[in-house]
N, C-alpha and C positions, 0 to 999 in steps of 0.2 A: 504494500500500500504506500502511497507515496506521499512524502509531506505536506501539509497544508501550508500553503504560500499565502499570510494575511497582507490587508491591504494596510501600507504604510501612510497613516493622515496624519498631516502638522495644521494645526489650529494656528492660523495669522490673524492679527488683531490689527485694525485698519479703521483710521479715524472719520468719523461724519460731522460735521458743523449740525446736526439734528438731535434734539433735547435726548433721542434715545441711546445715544454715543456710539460708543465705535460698533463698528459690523464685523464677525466674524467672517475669514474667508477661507476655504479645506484646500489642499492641496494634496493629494494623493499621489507619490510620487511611485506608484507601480505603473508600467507601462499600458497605455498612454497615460503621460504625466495628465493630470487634470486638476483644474480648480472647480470647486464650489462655491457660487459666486467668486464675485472681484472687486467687488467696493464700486465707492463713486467717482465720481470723474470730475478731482481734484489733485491739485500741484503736492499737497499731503498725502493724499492717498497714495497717490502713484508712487513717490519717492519711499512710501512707509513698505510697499506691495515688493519693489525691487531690494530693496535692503534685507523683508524677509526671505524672498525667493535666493539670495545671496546667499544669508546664515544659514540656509537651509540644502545648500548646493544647488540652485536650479538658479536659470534666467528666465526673465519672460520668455524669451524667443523660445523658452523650451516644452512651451504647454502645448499641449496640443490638443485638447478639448473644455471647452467649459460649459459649465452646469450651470445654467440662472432659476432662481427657485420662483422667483416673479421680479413682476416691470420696476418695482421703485427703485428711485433711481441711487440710494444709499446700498442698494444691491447688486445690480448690474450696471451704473455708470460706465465703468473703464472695461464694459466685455465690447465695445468695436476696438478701443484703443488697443489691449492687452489681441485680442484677431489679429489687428492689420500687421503689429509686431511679432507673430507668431506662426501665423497659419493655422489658429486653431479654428475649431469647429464649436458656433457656441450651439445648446442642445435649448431648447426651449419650448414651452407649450403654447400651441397656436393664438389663443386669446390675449397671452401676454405680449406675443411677438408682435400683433397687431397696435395691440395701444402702444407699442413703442413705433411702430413704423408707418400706424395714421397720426402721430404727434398730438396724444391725447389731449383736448383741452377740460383739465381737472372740470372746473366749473360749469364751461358750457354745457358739457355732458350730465350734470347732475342738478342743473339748473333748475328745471321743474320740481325734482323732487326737494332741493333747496325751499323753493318757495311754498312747499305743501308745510312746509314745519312750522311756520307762520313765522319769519324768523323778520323782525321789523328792516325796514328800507338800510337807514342809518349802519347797524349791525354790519347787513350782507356788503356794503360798499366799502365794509374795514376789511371783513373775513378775506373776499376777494381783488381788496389791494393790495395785499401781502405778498410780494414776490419770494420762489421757493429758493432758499440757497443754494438749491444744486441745478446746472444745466440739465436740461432734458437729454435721456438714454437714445445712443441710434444706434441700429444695426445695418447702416450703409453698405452695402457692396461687400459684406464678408457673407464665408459659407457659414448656413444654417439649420441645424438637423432640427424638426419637429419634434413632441414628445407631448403624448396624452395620455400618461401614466399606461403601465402594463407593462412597458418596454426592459430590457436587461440591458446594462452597460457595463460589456468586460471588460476587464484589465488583465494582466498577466498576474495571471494566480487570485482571481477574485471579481466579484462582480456586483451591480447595485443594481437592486428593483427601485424603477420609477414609478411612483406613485403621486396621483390628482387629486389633492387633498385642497379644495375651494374654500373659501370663507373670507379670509384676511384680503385674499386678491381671487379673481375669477379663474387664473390658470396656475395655481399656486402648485409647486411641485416638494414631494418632499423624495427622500433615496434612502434604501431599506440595504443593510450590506449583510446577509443572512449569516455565515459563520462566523464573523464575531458577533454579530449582532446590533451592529449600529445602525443608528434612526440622525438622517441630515434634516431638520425640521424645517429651516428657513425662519421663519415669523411665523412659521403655522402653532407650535409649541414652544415656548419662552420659558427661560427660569424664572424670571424678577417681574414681567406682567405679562397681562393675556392679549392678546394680539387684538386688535380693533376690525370688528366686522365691517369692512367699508361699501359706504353706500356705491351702488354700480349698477347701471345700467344694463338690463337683459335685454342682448340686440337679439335673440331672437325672440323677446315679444315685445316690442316696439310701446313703450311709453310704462313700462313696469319694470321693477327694480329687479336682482336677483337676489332672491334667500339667504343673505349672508349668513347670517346667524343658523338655519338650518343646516345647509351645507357643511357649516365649520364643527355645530353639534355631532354631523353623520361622520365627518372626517375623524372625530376621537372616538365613535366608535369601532371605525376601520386600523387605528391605530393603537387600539386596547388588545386585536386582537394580536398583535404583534408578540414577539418576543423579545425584549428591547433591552441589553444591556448599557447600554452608554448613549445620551441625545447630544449629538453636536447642532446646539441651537445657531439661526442668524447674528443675535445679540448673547452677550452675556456667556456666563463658563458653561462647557459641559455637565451635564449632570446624568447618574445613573437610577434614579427614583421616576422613571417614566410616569409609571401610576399613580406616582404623588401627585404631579401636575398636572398631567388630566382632571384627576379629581379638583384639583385646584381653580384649573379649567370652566370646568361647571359647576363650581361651587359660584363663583365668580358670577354665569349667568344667571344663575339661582338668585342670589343677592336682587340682581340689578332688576328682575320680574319682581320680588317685593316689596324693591322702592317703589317700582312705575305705579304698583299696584297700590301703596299706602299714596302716591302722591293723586289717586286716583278719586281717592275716598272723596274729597270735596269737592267734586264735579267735575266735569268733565276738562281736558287740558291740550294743548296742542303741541308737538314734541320740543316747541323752541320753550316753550313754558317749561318742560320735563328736564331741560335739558339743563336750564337754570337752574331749577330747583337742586338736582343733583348734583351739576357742577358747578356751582358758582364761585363766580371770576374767571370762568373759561375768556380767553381772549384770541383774535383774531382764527390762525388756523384750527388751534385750539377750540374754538367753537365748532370749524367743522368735524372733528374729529370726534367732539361729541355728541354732535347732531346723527352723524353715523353711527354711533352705539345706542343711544337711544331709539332710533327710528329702527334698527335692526331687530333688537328688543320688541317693539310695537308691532311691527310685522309678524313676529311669531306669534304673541299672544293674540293678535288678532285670529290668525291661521289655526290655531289650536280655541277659539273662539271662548278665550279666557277674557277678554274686554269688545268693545267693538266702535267702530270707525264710522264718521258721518263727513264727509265735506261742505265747507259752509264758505262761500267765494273764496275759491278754490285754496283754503287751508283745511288741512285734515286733524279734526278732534277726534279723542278719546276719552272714554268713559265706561264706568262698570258695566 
């Protein structure tokens, strides 16, 4: 019987100007060399990216595939730069590759449902004056392998199940490496918080949101059933207590259905209302970040027909 060849991963830690700090990036140095993710597409990152790939033996020029786990851009920024220097191959799922290569406009695309929260004039013209600090992601004229979860990706002596785990982003990718047992989460699973079900746009049903929040409930149950010694999260350290954080997970959405519902008690409320109440002092993007966790929230209990939903010129209230 012949030895088992494990897959060799170095944890690079790679700075983001974004309140959630630096982003992990994998580099598996079994052939083909590959990273997971690459950061963002910054004069810091770039130099933080080459100095690890240094200490660690490798150049950029020497990757030869990269894994992007979704579009933001504190994730995949530097995957056309870290390409065009390399020749790699980044691996992507289609709905991510699209919002990077239609030049998603955040706002525009979420603009109607923006204004269902009832969120006042004044407000919306700070939230969407706020310029992001990172350049928007492009995957210009490099080669690009598709990936809709199911797929296996060898290496010399080991391999990683692709897995479509939605919620946080619509084409969110996580990688399963079966005999050690490692779980690449992305933002799908975090040590230190729970990943934001962001509000998005279902282009295939035209003027309705996608189920974040379900999705991202159905994805920990897909990922419970795993076998998971060690989670190499997007943010923050490794951790090998999987099941701790799942549970943590939805202890989390648990919580935030008995606020909505306690803030419910006194009549009925609109999510920009809900969203104050729970978060108060949220400012600029920060507002939208929590208008997305609440209205993802509302969505589900409506769907499960724990509250229910009236529009009233054209803002959507809730109520017992």
């Amino acid at each position: 019987m012949g030895a088992i060849i494990l897959l060799a991963v170095y944890q690079m830690i790679i700075p983001t100007p974004y309140p959630v700090g630096p982003v992990n990036v994998y580099l598996i140095k079994n052939d083909p060399i590959t990273l997971i993710e690459v950061g963002p597409d910054t004069p810091q990152a770039s130099k933080a990216l080459e100095h690890m790939l240094e200490l660690l033996g490798c150049r950029v020029e020497d990757i030869k595939r990269i894994v992007v786990t979704h579009s933001h851009p504190d994730h995949c920024g530097m995957a056309e730069q870290v390409a065009r220097a390399s020749g790699a191959v980044v691996h992507i799922h289609p709905l991510e590759e699209s919002k990077i290569k239609g030049k998603e406009d955040f706002y525009k695309e979420r603009m109607p449902f923006i204004l269902e929260t009832g969120i006042p004039e004044e407000v919306l013209k700070e939230v969407i004056g706020e310029k992001d600090q990172l350049p928007e992601p492009s995957l210009e004229d490099i080669s690009i392998k598709l990936l809709s979860g199911g797929e296996r990706i060898s290496f010399d002596g080991g391999e990683l199940r692709i897995l479509h785990l939605p919620g946080h982003s619509p084409g969110h990718l996580c990688a399963y490496e079966p005999e050690q047992k490692l779980f690449f989460s992305g933002d799908f699973l975090l040590p230190h918080i729970t990943p934001n079900p962001l509000m998005e746009p279902d282009h295939e049903k035209p003027g309705l949101r996608l189920p974040s929040l379900k999705q991202y409930l159905s994805g920990l149950e897909v990922l419970e059933k795993l076998e998971v010694n060690l989670v190499f999260p997007g943010h923050g350290g490794a951790f090998n207590d999987c099941g701790s954080a799942i549970n943590v997970a939805r202890q989390h959405h648990q919580e935030q259905f008995t606020r909505i519902i306690a803030n419910l008690q006194g009549g009925e409320r609109n999510a920009y209302q809900l969203c104050m109440a729970i978060y108060p002092g949220l400012q600029k993007f920060g507002i939208s970040l929590g208008l997305s966790e609440i209205v993802a929230h509302l969505d589900y209990l409506v769907e499960n027909g724990n509250i229910n939903c009236s529009k009233q010129q054209g803002i959507n209230y809730y109520c017992l």
